[in-house]
C-alpha positions as CSV (number, residue, x, y, z in Angstrom):
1,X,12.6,-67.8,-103.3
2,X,11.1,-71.1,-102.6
3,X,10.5,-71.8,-99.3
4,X,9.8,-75.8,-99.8
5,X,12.4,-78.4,-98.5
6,X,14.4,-79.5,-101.5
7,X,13.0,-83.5,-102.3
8,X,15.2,-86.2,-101.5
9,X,17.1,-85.8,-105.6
10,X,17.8,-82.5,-104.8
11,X,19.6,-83.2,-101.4
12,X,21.3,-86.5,-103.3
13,X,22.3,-83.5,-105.9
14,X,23.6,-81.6,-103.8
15,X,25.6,-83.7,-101.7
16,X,27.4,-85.4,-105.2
17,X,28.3,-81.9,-106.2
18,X,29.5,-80.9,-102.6
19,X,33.4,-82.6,-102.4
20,X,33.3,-85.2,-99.5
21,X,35.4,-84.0,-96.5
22,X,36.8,-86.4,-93.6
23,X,35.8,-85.7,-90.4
24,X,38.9,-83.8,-88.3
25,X,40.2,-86.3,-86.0
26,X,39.1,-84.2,-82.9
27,X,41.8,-86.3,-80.1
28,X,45.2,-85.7,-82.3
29,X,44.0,-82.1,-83.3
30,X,46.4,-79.3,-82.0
31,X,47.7,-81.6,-79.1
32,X,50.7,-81.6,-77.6
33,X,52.4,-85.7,-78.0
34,X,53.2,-85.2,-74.4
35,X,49.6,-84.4,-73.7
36,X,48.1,-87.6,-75.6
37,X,50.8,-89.9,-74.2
38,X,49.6,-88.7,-70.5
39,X,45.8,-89.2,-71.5
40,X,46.9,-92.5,-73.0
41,X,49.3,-93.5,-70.1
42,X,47.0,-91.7,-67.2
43,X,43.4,-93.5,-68.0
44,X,45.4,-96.8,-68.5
45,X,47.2,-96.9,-65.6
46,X,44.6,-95.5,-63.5
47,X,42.2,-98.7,-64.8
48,X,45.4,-101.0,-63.9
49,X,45.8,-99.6,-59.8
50,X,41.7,-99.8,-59.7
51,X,42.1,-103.1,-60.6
52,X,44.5,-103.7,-58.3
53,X,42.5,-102.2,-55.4
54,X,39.8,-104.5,-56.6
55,X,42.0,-107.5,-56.3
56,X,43.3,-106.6,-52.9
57,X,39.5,-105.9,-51.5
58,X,38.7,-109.2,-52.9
59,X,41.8,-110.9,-51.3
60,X,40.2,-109.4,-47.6
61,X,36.7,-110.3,-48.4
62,X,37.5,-114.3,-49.0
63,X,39.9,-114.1,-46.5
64,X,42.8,-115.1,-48.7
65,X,45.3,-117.0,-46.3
66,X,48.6,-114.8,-48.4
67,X,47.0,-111.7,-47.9
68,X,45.2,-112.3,-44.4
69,X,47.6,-114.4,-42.3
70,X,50.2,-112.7,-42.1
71,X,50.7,-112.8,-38.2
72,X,51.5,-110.2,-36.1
73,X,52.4,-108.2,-39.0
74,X,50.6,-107.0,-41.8
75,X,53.6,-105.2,-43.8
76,X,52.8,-106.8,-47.3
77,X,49.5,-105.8,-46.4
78,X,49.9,-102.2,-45.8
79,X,52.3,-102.0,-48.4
80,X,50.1,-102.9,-51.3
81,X,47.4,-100.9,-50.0
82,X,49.9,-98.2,-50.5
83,X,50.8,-99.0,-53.6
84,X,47.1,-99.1,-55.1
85,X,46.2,-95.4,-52.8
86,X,50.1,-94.2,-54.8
87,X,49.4,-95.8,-58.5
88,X,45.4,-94.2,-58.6
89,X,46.8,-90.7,-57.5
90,X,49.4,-90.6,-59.8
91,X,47.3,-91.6,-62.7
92,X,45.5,-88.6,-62.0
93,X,48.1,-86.2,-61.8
94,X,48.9,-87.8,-65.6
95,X,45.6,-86.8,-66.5
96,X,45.3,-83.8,-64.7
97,X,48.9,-83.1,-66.4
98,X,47.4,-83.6,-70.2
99,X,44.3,-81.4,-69.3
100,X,46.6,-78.7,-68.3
101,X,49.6,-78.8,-70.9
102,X,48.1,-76.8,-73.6
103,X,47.1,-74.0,-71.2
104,X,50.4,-73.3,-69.6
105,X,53.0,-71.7,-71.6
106,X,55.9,-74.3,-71.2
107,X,59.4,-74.4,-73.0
108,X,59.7,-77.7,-75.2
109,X,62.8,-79.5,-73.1
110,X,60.5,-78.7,-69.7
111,X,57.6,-80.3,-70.8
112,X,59.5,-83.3,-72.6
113,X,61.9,-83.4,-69.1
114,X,58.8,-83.4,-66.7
115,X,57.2,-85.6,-68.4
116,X,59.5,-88.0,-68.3
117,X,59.8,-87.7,-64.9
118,X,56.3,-87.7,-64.5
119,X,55.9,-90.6,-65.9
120,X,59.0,-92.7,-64.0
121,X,57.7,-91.2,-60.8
122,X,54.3,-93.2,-61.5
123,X,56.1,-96.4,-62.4
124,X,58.6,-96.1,-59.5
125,X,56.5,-95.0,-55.9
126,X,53.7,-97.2,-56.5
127,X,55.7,-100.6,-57.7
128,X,58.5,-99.8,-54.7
129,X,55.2,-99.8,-52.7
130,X,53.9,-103.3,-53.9
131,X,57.5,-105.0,-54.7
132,X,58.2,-104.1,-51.2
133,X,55.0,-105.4,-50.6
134,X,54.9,-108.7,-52.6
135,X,58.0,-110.3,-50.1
136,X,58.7,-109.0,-46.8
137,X,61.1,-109.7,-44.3
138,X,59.3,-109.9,-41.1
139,X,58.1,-106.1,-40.4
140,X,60.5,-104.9,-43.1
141,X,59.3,-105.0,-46.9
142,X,61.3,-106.4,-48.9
143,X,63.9,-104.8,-51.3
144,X,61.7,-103.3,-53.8
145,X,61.3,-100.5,-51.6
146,X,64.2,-99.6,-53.1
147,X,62.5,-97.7,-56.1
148,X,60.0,-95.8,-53.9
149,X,62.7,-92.7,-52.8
150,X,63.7,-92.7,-57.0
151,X,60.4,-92.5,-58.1
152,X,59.6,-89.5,-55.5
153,X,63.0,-87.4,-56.4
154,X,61.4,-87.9,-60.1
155,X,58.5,-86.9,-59.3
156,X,59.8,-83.7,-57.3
157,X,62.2,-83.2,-60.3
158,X,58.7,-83.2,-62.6
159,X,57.4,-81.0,-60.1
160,X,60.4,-78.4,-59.7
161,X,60.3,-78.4,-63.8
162,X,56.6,-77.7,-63.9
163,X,56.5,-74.8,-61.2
164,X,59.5,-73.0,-62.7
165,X,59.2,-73.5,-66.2
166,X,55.4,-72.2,-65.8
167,X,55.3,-68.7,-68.3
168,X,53.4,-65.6,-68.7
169,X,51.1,-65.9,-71.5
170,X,53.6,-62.6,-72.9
171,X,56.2,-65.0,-73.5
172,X,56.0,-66.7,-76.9
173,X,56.7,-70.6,-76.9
C-alpha cells in the first residue's frame, strides 16, 4: 500500500485506460418538454416585459411627448403600464409552472392542455393590455382590448386544469 500520489504518467495512465464519458446534459435530463418550454418561454418573456417597463420609465423620464401628452387622459398610459405589471407576472407563473411540473403528479393531456393555455393566457392579457394601449379612442383603448377577456378565460382554463388534475402521489402517472 503506497500512500504517495501517483506522478503525473500514472494519472495520464490512468485516464487513457479509463473510457472517456460525456458529461450528462444536466437541463434536458428527466424533464418534462412542457417543463423546459416554460423555462425557455418564462425567462424570455419575462426579459421582454422588463424591457418593456424599461422603455416606458424611459419614455416618463425624458418626457416623451407620445407617451406624456396625452391630455386629460392618460388611457394608453395606464394601459401599457398594465400590460408590462400583466406580461412580468405571467412570466413568472411560467416559471413557477416549470419548477413545479415534475413534483405534481399530472395526467399527460392536463399538463399538455394547461400549458397551452398557460401559455396563450401570457400572450393574450398582456398584448390586449398594450394593443389597447398603443391607440386609443379618447378615454377608451382601442380595440386590442379585445384579447385581454380571451387570454384570462385561458388562463382560468390553465388554472381549472392545474387545480383539478392535481394527484395523490398513490396514483401512478
Amino acid at each position: 500500500m503506497n500512500k504517495q500520489k501517483p506522478t503525473r504518467r500514472e494519472r495520464s495512465e490512468l485516464q487513457t485506460q479509463s473510457p472517456q464519458k460525456k458529461p450528462d446534459s444536466t437541463f434536458n435530463s428527466g424533464l418534462f418538454p412542457e417543463e423546459r418550454r416554460h423555462l425557455i418561454f418564462g425567462w424570455w418573456s419575462l426579459f421582454a416585459f422588463v424591457c418593456l417597463g424599461i422603455l416606458l420609465e424611459t419614455f416618463l423620464a425624458f418626457r416623451i411627448g407620445w407617451y406624456m401628452n396625452s391630455g386629460d387622459n392618460e388611457t394608453h398610459r395606464l394601459m401599457l403600464r398594465l400590460g408590462h405589471a400583466h406580461g412580468t407576472f405571467l412570466s413568472l407563473v411560467n416559471i413557477a409552472y416549470a419548477a413545479t411540473l415534475s413534483r405534481i403528479n399530472l395526467i399527460e393531456n392536463i399538463r399538455r392542455l394547461s400549458s397551452r393555455c398557460l401559455i396563450a393566457a401570457t400572450l393574450l392579457i398582456p398584448g390586449g393590455f398594450i394593443f389597447g394601449g398603443v391607440i386609443t379612442h379618447g378615454s377608451e383603448p382601442g380595440l386590442g382590448i379585445i384579447l385581454l377577456p380571451i387570454g384570462a378565460l385561458f388562463l382560468l382554463f390553465a388554472l381549472f386544469l392545474l387545480a383539478r388534475g392535481i394527484k395523490s402521489k398513490d396514483t401512478v402517472r
